[in-house]
NUPA-530750 format. One line per field, with one value per residue (C-alpha): residue number from 1; residue in three letters; x, y, z. Coordinates in steps of 0.1 Angstrom, whole numbers. Layout:
seq NUM,...
type ALA,...
px X,...
py Y,...
pz Z,...
END
This chain:
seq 1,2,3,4,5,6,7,8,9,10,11,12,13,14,15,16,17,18,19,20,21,22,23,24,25,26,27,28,29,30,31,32,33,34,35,36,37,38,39,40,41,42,43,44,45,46,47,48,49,50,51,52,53,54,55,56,57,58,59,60,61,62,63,64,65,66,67,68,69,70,71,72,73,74,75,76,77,78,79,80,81,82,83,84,85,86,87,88,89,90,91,92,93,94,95,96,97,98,99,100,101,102,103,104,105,106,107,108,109,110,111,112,113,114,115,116,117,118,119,120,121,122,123,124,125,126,127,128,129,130,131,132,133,134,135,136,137,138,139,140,141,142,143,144,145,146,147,148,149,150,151,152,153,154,155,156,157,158,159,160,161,162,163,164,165,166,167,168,169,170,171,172,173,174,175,176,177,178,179,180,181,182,183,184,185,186,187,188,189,190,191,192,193,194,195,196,197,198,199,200,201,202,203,204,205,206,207,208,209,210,211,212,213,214,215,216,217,218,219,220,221,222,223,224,225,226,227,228,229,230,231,232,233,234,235,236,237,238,239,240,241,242,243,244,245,246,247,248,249,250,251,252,253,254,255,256,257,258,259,260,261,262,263,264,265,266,267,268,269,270,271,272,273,274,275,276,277,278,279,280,281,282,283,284,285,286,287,288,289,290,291,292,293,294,295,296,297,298,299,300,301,302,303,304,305,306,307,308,309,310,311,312,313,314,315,316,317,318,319,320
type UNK,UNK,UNK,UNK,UNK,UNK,UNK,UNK,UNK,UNK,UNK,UNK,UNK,UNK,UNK,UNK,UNK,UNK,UNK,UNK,UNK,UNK,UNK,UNK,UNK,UNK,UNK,UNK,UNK,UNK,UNK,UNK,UNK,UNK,UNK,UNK,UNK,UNK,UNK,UNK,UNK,UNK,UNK,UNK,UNK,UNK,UNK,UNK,UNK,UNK,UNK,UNK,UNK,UNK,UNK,UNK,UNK,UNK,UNK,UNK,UNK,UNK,UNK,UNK,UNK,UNK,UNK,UNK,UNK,UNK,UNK,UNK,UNK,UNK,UNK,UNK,UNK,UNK,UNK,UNK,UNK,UNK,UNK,UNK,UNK,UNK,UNK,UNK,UNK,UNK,UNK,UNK,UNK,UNK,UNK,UNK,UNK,UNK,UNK,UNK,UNK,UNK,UNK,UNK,UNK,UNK,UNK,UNK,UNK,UNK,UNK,UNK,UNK,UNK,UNK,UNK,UNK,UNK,UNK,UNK,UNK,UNK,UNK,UNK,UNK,UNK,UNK,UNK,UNK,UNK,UNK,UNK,UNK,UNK,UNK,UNK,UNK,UNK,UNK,UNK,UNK,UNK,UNK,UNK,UNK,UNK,UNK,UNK,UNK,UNK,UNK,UNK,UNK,UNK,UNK,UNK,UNK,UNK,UNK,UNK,UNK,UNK,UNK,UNK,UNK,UNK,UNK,UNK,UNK,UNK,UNK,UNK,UNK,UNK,UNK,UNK,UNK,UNK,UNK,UNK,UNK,UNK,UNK,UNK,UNK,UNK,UNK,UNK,UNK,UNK,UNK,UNK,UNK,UNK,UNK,UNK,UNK,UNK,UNK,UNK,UNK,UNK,UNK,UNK,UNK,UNK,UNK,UNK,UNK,UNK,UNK,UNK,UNK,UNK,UNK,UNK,UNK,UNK,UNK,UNK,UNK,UNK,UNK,UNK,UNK,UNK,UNK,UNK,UNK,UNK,UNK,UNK,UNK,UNK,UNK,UNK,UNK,UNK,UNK,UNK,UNK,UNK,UNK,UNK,UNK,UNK,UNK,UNK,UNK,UNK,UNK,UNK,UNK,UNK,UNK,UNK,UNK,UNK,UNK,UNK,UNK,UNK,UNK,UNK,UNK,UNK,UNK,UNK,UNK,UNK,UNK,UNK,UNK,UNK,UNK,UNK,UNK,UNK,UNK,UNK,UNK,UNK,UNK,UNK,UNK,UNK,UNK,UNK,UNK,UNK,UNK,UNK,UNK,UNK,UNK,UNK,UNK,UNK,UNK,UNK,UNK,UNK,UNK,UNK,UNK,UNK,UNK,UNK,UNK,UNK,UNK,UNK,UNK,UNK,UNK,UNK,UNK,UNK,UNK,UNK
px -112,-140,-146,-177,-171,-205,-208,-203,-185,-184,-160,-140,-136,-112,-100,-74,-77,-46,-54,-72,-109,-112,-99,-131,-154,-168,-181,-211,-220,-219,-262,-257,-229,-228,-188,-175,-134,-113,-92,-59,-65,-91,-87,-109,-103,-121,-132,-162,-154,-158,-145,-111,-109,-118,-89,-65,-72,-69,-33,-23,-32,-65,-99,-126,-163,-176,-211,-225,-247,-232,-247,-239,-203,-190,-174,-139,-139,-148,-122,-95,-109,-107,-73,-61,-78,-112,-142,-169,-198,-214,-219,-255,-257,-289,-304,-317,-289,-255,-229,-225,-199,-179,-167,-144,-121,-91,-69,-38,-40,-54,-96,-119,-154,-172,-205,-217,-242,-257,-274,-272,-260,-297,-304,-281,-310,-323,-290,-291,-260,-277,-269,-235,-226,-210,-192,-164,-167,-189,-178,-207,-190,-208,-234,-274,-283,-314,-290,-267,-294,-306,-272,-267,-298,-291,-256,-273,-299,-279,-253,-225,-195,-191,-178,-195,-181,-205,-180,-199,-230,-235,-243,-276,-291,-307,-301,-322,-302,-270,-279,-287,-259,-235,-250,-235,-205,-173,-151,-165,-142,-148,-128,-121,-150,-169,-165,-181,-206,-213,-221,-236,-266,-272,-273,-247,-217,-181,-183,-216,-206,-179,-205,-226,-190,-161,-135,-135,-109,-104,-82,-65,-49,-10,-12,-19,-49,-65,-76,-104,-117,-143,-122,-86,-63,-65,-40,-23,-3,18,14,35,71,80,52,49,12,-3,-41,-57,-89,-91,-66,-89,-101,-65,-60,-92,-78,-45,-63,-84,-58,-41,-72,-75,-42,-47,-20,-33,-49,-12,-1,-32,-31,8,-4,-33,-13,11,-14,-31,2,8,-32,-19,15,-11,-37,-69,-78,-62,-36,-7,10,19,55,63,101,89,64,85,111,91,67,108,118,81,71,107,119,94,67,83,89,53,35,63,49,19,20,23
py -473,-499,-506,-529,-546,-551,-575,-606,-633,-657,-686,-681,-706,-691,-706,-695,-695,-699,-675,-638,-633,-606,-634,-661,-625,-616,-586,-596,-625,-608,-607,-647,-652,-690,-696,-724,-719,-747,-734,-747,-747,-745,-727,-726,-696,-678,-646,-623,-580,-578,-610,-601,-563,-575,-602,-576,-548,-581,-590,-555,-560,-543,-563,-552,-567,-588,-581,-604,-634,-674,-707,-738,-746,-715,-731,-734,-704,-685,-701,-690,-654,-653,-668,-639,-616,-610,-607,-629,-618,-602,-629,-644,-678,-690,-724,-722,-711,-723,-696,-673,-680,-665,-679,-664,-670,-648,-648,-638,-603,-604,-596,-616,-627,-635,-652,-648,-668,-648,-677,-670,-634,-622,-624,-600,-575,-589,-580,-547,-530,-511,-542,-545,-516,-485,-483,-458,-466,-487,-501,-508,-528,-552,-568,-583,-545,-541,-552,-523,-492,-509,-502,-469,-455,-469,-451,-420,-421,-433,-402,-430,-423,-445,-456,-461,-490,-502,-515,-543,-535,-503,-523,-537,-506,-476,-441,-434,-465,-453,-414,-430,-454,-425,-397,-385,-408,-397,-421,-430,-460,-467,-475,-450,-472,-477,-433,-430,-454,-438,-400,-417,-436,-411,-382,-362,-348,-354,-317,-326,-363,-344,-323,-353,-372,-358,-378,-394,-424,-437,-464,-465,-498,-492,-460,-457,-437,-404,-387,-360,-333,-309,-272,-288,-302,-340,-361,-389,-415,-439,-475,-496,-510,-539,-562,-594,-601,-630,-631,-597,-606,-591,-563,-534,-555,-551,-514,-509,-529,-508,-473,-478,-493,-462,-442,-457,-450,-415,-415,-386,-397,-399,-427,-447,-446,-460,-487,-493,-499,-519,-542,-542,-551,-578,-594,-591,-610,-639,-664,-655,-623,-640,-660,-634,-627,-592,-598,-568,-560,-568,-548,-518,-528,-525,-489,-475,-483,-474,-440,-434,-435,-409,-430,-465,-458,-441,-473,-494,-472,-491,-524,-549
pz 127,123,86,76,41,24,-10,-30,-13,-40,-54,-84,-108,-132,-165,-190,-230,-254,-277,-281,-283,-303,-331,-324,-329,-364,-370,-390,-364,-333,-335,-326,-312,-300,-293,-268,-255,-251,-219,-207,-164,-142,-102,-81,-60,-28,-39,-42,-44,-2,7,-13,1,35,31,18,51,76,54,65,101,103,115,90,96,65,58,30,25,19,15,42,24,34,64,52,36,71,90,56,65,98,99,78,101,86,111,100,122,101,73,68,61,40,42,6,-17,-24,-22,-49,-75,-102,-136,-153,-186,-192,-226,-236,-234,-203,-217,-195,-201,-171,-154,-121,-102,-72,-51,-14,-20,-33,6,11,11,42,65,86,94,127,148,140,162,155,122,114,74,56,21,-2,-35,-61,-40,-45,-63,-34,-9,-24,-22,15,26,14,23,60,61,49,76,105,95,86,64,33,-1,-32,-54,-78,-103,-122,-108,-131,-159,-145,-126,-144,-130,-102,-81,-95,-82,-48,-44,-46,-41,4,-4,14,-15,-49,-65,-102,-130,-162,-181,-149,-145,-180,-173,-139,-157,-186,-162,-137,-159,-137,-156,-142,-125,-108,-98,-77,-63,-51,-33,-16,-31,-61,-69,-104,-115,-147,-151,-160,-155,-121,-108,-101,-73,-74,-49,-58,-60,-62,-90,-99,-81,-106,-86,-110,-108,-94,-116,-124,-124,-136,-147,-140,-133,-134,-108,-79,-87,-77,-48,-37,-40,-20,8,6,2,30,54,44,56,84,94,90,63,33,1,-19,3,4,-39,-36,-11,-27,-59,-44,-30,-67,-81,-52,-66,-102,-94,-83,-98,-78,-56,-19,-32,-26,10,22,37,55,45,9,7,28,1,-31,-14,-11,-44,-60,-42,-20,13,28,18,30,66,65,57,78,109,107,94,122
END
């Protein structure tokens, strides 16, 4: 199964706060808010939403195509990607813009608050996916918001399965983009805030969101996710146990990459959620969104004591 990854592919700079936000907020102030956070560390991490799924389906032995937009210093960062078996073809480089980057401060319970600079990704918009050859899937996540609807309506026209993930993106498009980026999608990946936010801008209620997609995935954090199909009941797969938080970016980057290596393996939408959340926990257990390492008899180790032995030695089938 040939999976293209289209979106940000970004550096994260991501810093770390000794105390809570909510504490620096008041209430009557929040009209001018003008706060400055003395943090503890500073990474500087690859990232960018398709540059981390794609590294997570190339950690589990697949070879998706990255389809995105980067500046001249993405050099190093293409040989990182291809090493962990990332296809890089499909990356335009831009002799304008730097590549895009992420800024991000996390505090002690684990809120963020976040900046993102696009640079080379607004020419993202420019890239066609017609002459990157036949595509099984095409994953359109947080990307230049043209570059997003280009996309879509191309895999609509050409007749070619994909998935919706607009995740941060929601907040800046009003409802007509939203209704076209998901409308024809065979998966729809939001979070339970990013699902509200979905029905609240295109107008569509959770019963005719489900018309518009055939399956609709929802994360929810700690306690696992949900799994929707228009006619049938919900499916709730648990999270993951026993896992040591760390760094929360990049988690639902990670349980993309494991849901759709599960798809691709023709393994059913239960065991993609349980590799998907193991891979999420994996991200979580590490300080950037391709800092962890999917040992095999680990991760065969943790899906059997997670999900059981029926669901280990299905994944073990296909991980190389």
């Amino acid at each position: 199964m040939r999976i293209a990854v289209t979106g940000s592919i970004a550096t994260d700079h991501l810093m770390t706060f000794p105390g809570r936000f909510s504490d620096q907020l008041l209430p009557d102030q929040l009209a001018q808010v003008s706060l400055s956070f003395l943090v503890d560390e500073l990474e500087i991490r690859r990232g960018g939403i398709a540059a981390n799924i794609s590294f997570g389906l190339g950690s589990l032995g697949l070879r998706p195509l990255l389809v995105g937009s980067v500046g001249a210093d993405f050099a190093e960062y293409r040989a990182w990607l291809e090493r962990h078996g990332v296809d890089c073809s499909g990356v335009h480089v831009s002799e304008l813009r730097h590549t895009a980057r992420f800024m991000c401060t996390t505090d002690t319970d684990h809120n963020q608050i976040a900046s993102f600079y696009a640079g080379a990704m607004a020419e993202a918009r420019n890239i066609e996916l017609s002459p990157l050859g036949d595509l099984d899937l095409v994953v359109i996540s947080p990307n230049d918001p043209e570059a997003m609807v280009r996309h879509t309506d191309e895999c609509r026209d050409r007749g070619v399965p994909f998935a919706a993930d607009p995740s941060q993106q929601l907040a800046r498009m009003e409802g007509e983009e939203v209704r076209r980026l998901i409308g024809g999608a065979r998966y729809l990946f939001t979070n339970e805030y990013e699902k509200a936010l979905c029905e609240q801008k295109s107008g569509w209620s959770d019963a005719e969101v489900l018309d518009q997609v055939d399956i609709r995935v929802t994360t929810l954090g700690a306690k696992g996710v949900v799994i929707d199909r228009k006619g049938e009941p919900g499916l709730h797969v648990p999270a993951a146990p026993d896992v040591r938080k760390v760094e929360p970016t990049g988690v639902g980057d990670g349980f993309r990459a494991g849901f759709l290596a599960a798809v691709a393996w023709g393994l059913g939408l239960e065991r993609g959620a349980q590799l998907g959340n193991l891979v999420a926990a994996h991200a979580l257990e590490t300080a950037g969104g391709q800092e962890y390492s999917l040992d095999k008899a680990v991760l065969i180790e943790r899906m059997a004591a997670a999900y059981g032995p029926d669901a280990s030695a299905d994944i073990a089938a296909h991980l190389s």
